[in-house]
SEMI-527066 format. One record per residue (C-alpha): residue in three letters; x, y, z. Coordinates in steps of 0.02 Angstrom, whole numbers, m for minus. Layout:
atom residuo:ALA, px:X, py:Y, pz:Z;
...
This chain:
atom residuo:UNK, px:457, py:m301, pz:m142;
atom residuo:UNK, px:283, py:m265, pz:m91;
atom residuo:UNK, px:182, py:m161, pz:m187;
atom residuo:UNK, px:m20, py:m97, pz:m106;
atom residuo:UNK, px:m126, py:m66, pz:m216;
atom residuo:UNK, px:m248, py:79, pz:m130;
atom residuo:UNK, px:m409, py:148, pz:m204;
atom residuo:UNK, px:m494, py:308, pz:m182;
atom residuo:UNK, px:m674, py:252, pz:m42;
atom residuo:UNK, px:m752, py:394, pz:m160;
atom residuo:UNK, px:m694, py:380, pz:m339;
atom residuo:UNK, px:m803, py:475, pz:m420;
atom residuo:UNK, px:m769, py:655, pz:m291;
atom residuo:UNK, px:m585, py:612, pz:m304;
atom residuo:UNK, px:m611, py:586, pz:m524;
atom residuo:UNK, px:m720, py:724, pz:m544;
atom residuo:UNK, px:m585, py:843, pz:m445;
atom residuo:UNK, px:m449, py:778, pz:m544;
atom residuo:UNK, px:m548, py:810, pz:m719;
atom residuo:UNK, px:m623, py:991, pz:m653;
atom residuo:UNK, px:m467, py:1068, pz:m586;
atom residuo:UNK, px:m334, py:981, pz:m678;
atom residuo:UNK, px:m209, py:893, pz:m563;
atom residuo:UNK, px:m192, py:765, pz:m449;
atom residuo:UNK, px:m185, py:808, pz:m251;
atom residuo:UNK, px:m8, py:840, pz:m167;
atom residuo:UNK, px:m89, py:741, pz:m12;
atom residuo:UNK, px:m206, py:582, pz:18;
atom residuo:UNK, px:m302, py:562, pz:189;
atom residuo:UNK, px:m278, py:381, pz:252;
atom residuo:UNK, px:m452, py:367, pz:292;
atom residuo:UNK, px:m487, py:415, pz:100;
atom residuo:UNK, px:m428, py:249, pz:22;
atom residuo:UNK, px:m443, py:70, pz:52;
atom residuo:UNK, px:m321, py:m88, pz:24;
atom residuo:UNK, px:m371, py:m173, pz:m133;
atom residuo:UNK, px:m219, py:m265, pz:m196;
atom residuo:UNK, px:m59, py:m338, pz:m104;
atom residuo:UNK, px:83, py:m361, pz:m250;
atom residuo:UNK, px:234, py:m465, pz:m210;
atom residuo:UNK, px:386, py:m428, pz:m331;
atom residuo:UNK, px:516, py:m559, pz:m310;
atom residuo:UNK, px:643, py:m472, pz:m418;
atom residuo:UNK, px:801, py:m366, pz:m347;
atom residuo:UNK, px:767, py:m211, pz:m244;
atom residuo:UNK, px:909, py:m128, pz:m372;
atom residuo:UNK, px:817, py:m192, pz:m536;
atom residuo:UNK, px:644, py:m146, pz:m485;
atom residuo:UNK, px:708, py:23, pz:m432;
atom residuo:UNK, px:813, py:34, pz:m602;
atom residuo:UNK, px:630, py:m6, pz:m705;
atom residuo:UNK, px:523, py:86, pz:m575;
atom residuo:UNK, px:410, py:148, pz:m699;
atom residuo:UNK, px:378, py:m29, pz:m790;
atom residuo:UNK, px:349, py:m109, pz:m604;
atom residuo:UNK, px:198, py:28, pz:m566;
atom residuo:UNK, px:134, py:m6, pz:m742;
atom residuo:UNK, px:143, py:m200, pz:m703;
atom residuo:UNK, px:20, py:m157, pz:m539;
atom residuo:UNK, px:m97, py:m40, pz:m613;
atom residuo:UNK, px:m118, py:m195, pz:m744;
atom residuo:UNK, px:m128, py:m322, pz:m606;
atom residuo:UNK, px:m256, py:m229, pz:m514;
atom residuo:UNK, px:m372, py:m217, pz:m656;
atom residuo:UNK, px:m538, py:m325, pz:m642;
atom residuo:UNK, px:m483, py:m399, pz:m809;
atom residuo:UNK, px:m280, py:m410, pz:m837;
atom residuo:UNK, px:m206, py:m494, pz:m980;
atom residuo:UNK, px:m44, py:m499, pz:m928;
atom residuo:UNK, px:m39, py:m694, pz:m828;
atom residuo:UNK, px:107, py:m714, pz:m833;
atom residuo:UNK, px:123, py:m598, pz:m672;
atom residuo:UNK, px:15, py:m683, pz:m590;
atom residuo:UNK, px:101, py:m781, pz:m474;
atom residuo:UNK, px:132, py:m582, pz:m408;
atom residuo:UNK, px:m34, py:m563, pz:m336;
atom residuo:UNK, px:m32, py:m607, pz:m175;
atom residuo:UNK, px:m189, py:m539, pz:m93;
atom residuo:UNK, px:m360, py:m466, pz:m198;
atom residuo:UNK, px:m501, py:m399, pz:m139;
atom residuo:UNK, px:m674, py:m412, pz:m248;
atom residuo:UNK, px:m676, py:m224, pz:m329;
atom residuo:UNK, px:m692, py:m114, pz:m478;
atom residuo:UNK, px:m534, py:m85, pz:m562;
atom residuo:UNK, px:m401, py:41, pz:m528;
atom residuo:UNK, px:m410, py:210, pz:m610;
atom residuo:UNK, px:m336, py:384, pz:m610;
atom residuo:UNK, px:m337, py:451, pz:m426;
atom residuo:UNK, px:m290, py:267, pz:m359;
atom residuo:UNK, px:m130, py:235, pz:m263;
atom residuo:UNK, px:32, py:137, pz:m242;
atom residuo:UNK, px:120, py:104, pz:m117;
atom residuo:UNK, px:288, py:11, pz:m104;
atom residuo:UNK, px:358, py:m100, pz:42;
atom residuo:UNK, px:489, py:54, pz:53;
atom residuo:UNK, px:344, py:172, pz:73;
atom residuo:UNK, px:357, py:262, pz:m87;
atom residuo:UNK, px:188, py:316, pz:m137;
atom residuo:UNK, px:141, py:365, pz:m327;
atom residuo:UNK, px:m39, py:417, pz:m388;
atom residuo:UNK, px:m111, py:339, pz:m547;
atom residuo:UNK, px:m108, py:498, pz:m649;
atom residuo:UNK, px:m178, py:496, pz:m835;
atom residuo:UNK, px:m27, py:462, pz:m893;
atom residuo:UNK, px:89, py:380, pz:m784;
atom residuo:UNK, px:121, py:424, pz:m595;
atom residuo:UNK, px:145, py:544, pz:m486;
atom residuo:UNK, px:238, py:515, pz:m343;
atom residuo:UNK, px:185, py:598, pz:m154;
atom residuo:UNK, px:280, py:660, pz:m19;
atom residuo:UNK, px:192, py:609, pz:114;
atom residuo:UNK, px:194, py:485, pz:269;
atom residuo:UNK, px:136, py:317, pz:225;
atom residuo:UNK, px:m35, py:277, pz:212;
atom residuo:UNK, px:m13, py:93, pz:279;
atom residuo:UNK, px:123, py:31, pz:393;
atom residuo:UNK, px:254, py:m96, pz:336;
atom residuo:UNK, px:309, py:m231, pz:475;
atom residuo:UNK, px:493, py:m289, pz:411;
atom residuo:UNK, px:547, py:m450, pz:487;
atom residuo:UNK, px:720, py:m431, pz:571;
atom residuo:UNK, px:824, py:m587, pz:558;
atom residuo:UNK, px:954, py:m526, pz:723;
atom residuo:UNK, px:1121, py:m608, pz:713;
atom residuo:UNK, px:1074, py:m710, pz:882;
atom residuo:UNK, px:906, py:m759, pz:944;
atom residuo:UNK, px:742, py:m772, pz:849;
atom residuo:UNK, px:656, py:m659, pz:720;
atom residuo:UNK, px:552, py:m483, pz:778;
atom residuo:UNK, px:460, py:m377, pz:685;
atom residuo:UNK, px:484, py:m203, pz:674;
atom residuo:UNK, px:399, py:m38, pz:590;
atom residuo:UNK, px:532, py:63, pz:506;
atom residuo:UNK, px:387, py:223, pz:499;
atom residuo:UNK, px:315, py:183, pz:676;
atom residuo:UNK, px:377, py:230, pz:855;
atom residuo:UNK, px:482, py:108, pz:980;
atom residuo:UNK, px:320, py:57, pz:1057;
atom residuo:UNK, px:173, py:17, pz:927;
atom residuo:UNK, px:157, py:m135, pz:1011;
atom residuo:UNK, px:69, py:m66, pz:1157;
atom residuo:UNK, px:m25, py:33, pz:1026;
atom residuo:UNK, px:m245, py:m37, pz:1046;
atom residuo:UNK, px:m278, py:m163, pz:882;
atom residuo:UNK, px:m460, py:m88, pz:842;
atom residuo:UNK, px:m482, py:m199, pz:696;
atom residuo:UNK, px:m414, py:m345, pz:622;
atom residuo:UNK, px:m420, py:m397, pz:428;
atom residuo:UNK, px:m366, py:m560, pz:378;
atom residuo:UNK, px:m293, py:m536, pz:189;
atom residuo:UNK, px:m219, py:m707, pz:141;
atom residuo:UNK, px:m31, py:m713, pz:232;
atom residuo:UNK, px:m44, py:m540, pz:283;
atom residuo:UNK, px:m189, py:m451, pz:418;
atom residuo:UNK, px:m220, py:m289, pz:392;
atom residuo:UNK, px:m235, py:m167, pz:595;
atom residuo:UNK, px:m343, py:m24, pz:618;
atom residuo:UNK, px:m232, py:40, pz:773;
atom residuo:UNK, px:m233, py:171, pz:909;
atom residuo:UNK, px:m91, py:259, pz:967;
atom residuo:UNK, px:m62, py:204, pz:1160;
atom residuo:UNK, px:3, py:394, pz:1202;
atom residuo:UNK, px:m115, py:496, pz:1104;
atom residuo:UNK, px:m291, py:394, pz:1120;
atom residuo:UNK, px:m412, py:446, pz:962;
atom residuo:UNK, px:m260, py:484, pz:845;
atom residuo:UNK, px:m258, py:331, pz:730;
atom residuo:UNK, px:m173, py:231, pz:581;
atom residuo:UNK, px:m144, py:57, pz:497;
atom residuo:UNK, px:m19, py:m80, pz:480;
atom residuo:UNK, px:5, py:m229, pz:380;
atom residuo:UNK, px:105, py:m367, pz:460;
atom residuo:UNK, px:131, py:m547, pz:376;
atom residuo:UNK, px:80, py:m729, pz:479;
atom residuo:UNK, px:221, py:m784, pz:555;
């Protein structure tokens, strides 16, 4: 299972809010973070939902600038160059769960996901497709605004084809 590791574009606003009033927000703007970390868990979807909590520990660790734990990893799949990840920071899973890094643990939001997830469909006839379990029937008409390449996965800066100026992002794996 995919885990994204997202951090706050303005740490120290989102730190300082978190020290002055207390909590964490119920709500992150998509715009607000950016993809620092792609996390590839090859263990059972029913184990890593059983030890939740130890997974999201095991990606805070992995996205750290310096983390002792190597023998995990062969779990980093994609890094990007950054400072490490703090309270305020994100997670998101390949099933679009999304927990905060709180100061002590997580805190999950209920919220749309900030990226996209392509899944690939293996039909029972015919070749593979892709498909957005979050996204409408026609996101591939949808305008590709920018493209990052992240390893085996590219990251799309998108715009809806219906609604032009309303925006989001995908991640979709090379084929």
């Amino acid at each position: 299972m995919l885990f994204l590791v997202l951090q706050q574009k303005d740490w120290l606003s989102s730190r300082l809010q978190k020290l002055i009033g207390g909590q964490l927000p119920e709500t992150v703007a998509t715009d607000a973070v950016e993809l620092t970390t792609i996390l590839d868990f090859k263990d059972s979807l029913e184990h890593i939902n059983n030890h939740l909590e130890s997974y999201l520990e095991k990606a805070w660790i992995l996205s750290q600038n310096y983390h002792p734990d190597s023998d995990n990893i062969e779990n980093v799949e994609w890094s990007k160059p950054t400072r490490s990840t703090d309270v305020c920071d994100l997670i998101q899973l390949e099933d679009h769960q999304l927990f905060q890094i709180d100061s002590f643990g997580f805190k999950e939001l209920k919220q749309a996901p900030l990226i996209h997830i392509s899944q690939t469909v293996e039909p029972p006839l015919g070749d593979s497709r892709e498909e957005f379990s979050t996204l409408h029937d026609n996101w591939s008409k949808d305008s590709v605004l920018e493209t990052t390449k992240m390893g085996w996965y590219y990251q799309e800066f998108c715009e809806v084809f219906d609604s032009p100026g309303r925006t989001y992002q995908r991640l979709r794996r090379f084929k």
